[in-house]
C-alpha positions in Angstrom: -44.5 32.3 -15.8 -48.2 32.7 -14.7 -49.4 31.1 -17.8 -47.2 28.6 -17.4 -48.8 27.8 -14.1 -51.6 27.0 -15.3 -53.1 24.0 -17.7 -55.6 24.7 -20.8 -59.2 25.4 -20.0 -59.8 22.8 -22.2 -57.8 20.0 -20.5 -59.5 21.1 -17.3 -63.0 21.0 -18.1 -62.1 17.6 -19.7 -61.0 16.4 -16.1 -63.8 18.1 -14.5 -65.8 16.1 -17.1 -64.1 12.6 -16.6 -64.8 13.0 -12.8 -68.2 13.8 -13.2 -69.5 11.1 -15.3 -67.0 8.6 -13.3 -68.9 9.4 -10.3 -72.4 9.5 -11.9 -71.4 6.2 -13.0 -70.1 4.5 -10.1 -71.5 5.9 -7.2 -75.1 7.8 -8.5 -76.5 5.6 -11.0 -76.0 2.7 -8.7 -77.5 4.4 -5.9 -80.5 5.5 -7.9 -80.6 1.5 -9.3 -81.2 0.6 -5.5 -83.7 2.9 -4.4 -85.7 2.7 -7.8 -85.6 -1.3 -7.2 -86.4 -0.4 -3.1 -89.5 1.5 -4.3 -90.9 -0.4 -7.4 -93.4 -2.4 -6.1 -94.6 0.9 -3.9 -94.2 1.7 -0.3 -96.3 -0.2 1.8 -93.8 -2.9 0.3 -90.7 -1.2 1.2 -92.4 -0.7 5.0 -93.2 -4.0 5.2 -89.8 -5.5 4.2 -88.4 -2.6 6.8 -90.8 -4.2 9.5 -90.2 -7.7 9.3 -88.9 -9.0 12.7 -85.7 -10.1 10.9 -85.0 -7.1 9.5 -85.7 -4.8 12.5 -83.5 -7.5 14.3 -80.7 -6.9 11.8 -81.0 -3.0 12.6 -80.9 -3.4 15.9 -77.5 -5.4 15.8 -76.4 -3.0 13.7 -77.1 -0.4 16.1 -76.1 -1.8 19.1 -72.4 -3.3 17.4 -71.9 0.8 16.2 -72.8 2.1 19.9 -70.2 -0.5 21.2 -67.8 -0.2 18.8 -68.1 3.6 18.0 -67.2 5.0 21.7 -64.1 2.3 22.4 -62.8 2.9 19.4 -62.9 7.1 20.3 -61.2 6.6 23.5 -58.5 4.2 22.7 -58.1 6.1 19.3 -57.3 9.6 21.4 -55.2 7.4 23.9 -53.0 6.2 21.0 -53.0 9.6 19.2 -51.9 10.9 22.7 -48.9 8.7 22.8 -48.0 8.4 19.2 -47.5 12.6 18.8 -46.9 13.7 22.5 -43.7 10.8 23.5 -41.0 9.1 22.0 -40.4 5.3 23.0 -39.2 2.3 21.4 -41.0 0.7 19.0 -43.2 3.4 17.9 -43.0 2.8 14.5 -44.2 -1.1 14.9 -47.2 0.3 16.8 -47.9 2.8 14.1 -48.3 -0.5 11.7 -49.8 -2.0 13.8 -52.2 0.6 13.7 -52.4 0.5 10.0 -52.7 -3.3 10.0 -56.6 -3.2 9.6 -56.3 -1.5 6.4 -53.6 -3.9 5.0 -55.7 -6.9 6.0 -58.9 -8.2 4.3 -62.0 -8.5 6.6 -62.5 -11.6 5.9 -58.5 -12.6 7.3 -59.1 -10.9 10.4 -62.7 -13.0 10.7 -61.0 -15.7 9.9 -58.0 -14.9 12.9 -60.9 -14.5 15.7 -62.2 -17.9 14.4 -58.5 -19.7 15.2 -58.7 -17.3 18.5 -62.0 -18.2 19.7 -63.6 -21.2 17.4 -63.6 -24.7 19.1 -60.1 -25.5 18.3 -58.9 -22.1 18.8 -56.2 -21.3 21.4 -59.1 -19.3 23.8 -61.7 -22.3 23.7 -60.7 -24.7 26.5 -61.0 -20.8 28.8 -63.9 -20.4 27.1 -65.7 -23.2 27.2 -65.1 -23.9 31.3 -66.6 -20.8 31.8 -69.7 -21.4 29.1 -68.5 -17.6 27.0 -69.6 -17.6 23.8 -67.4 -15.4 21.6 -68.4 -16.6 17.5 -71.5 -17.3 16.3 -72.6 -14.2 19.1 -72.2 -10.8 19.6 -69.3 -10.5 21.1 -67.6 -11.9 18.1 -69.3 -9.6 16.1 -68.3 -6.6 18.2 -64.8 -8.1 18.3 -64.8 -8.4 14.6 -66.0 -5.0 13.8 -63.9 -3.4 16.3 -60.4 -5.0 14.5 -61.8 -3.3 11.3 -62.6 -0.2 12.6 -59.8 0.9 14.8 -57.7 3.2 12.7 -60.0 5.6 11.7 -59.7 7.8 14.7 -56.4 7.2 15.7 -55.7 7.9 12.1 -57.7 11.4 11.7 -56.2 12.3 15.1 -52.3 11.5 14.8 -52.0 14.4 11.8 -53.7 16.9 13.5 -52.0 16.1 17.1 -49.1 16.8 15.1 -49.5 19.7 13.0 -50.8 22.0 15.7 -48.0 20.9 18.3 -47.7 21.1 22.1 -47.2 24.3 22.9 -50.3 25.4 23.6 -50.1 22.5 26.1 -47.1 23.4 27.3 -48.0 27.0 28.1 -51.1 25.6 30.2 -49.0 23.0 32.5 -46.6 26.1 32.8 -49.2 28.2 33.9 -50.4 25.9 36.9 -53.0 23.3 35.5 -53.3 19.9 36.1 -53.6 17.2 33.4 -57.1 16.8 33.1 -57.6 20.6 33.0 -55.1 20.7 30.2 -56.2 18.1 28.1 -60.5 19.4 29.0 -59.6 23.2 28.1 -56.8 23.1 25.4 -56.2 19.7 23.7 -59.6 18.1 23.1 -61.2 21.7 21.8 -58.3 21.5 19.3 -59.0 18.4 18.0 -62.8 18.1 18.6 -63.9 18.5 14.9 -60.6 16.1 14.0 -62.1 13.5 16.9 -65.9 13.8 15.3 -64.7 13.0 11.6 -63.2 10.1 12.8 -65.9 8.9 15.3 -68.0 9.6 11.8 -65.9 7.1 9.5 -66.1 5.0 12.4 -69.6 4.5 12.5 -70.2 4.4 9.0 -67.6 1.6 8.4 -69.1 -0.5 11.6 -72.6 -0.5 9.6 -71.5 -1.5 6.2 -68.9 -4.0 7.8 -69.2 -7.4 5.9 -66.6 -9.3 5.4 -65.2 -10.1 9.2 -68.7 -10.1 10.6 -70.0 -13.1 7.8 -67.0 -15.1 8.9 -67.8 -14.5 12.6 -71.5 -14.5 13.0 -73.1 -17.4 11.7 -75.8 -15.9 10.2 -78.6 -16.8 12.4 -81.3 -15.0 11.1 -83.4 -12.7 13.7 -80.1 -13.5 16.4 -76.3 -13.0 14.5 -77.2 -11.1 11.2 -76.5 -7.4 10.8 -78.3 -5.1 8.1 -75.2 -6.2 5.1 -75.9 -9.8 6.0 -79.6 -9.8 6.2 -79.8 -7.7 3.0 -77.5 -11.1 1.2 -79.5 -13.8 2.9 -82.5 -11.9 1.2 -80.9 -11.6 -2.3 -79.5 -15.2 -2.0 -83.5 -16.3 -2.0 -84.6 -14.1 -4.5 -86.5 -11.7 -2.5 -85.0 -8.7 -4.3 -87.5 -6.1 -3.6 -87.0 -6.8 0.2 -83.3 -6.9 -0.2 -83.5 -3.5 -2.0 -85.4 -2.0 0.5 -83.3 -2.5 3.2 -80.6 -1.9 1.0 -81.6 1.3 0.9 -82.3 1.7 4.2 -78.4 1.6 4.9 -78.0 4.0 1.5 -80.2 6.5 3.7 -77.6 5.7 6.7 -74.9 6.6 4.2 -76.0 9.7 2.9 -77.0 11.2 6.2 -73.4 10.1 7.0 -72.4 11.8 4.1 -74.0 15.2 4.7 -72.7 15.1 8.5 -69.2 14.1 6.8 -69.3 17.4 4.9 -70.4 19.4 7.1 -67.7 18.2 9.7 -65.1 18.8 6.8 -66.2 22.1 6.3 -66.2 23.1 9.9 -62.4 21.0 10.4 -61.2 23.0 7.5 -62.0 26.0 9.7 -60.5 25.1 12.5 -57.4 24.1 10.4 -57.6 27.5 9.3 -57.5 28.9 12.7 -54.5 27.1 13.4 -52.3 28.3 11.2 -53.1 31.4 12.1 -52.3 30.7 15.6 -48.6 29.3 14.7 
């Protein structure tokens, strides 16, 4: 029975071997491609393409649509966590696709939906237009769009672990005397704080690689409506590759740090997971 239990060390080294060279293929090489390409013509090249007053305007789009997007996201995302695993109402289960819808829709549909929203023949634009609010071709749009794309990641990471560890702890506490705030402050957010950073994480790291919803939305005014993935095209669309790499691989730097801080967070949720189970 406990041979039986387990496969050949041959076929498992062969696995361990297929995954290996699949992600050497598709996820190192290419990265090493980029930053080789970034760094070929030396660095004073790659600084310079990094401080060109486009470029530092991409980053700081990018930057400012992550520190909008990244905190609404982690409050509405605990919100609907909150309700999703703690009551029972009708029509959960649409709101739990709805919540999935993002993932189901290509970014460049859901651009294209704010555009019939908010475009000049969309259904917001007389509202919008006597009160001289520009929502595409600005940042709002942009934030809009990013936020739609963004949204399930926390709710998502949360609604699992809101579920697996229960409500009696919470329970126990409102028993005992505290108040709703104190309850959620001293038991349920330290349960779910390392679930509640992973997702922030994802959240972030999708809102600065976001392409497809934000090219539809943003018109790609260059210095004004362009984020880091859209300068980086308009860059490679006029053969300027070197620049284009190097600010590529200024967002593969975002990405790895992401990465490590991904890891890490996994490594430190596994333990709390851990301590859970002990717990119950």
């Amino acid at each position: 029975m406990h041979d039986a239990l387990h496969e050949p060390r041959w076929l498992r080294w062969l696995l361990i071997a297929l995954a290996i060279v699949s992600m050497a293929l598709l996820v190192v090489l290419p990265l090493l491609m980029v930053l080789g390409a970034a760094f070929a013509e030396g660095i004073r090249t790659w600084f310079a393409a990094l401080v060109e007053p486009d470029a530092l305007a991409a980053l700081r789009l990018t930057l400012f649509t992550a520190a909008i997007v990244i905190p609404v996201n982690a409050v509405f995302g605990l919100l609907a966590a909150w309700a999703l695993t703690r009551f029972e109402f009708r029509g959960k289960r649409l709101l739990l696709a709805l919540i999935d819808l993002p993932f189901a829709v290509s970014p460049v549909v859901a651009g294209l939906c704010l555009v019939l929203l908010f475009g000049s023949g969309g259904w917001f634009a007389p509202v919008l237009e006597h009160y001289g609010i520009k929502i595409l071709f600005a940042r709002p749009g942009i934030v809009l769009a990013t936020l739609f794309i963004t949204f399930p990641f926390v709710v998502r990471e949360l609604i699992p672990l809101m579920q697996q560890q229960g409500s009696d702890e919470e329970l126990a506490a409102r028993s005992l005397g505290a108040g709703a705030w104190t309850m959620f402050r001293r038991v349920t957010l330290p349960n779910i704080k390392w679930g509640l950073l992973y997702g922030v994480l994802l959240c972030g790291a999708r809102a600065m690689g976001e392409f497809g919803a934000v090219s539809v939305v943003s018109g790609h005014i260059r210095g004004l409506t362009n984020t880091l993935p859209l300068h980086i095209e308009i860059l490679y669309n006029e053969f300027d590759s070197t620049a284009a790499f190097a600010v590529a691989s200024l967002l593969a730097g975002l990405a790895l740090v992401t990465l490590v801080i991904k890891f890490w967070l996994e490594a430190r949720h596994g333990d709390a997971l851990a301590q859970t189970h002990r717990r119950h």
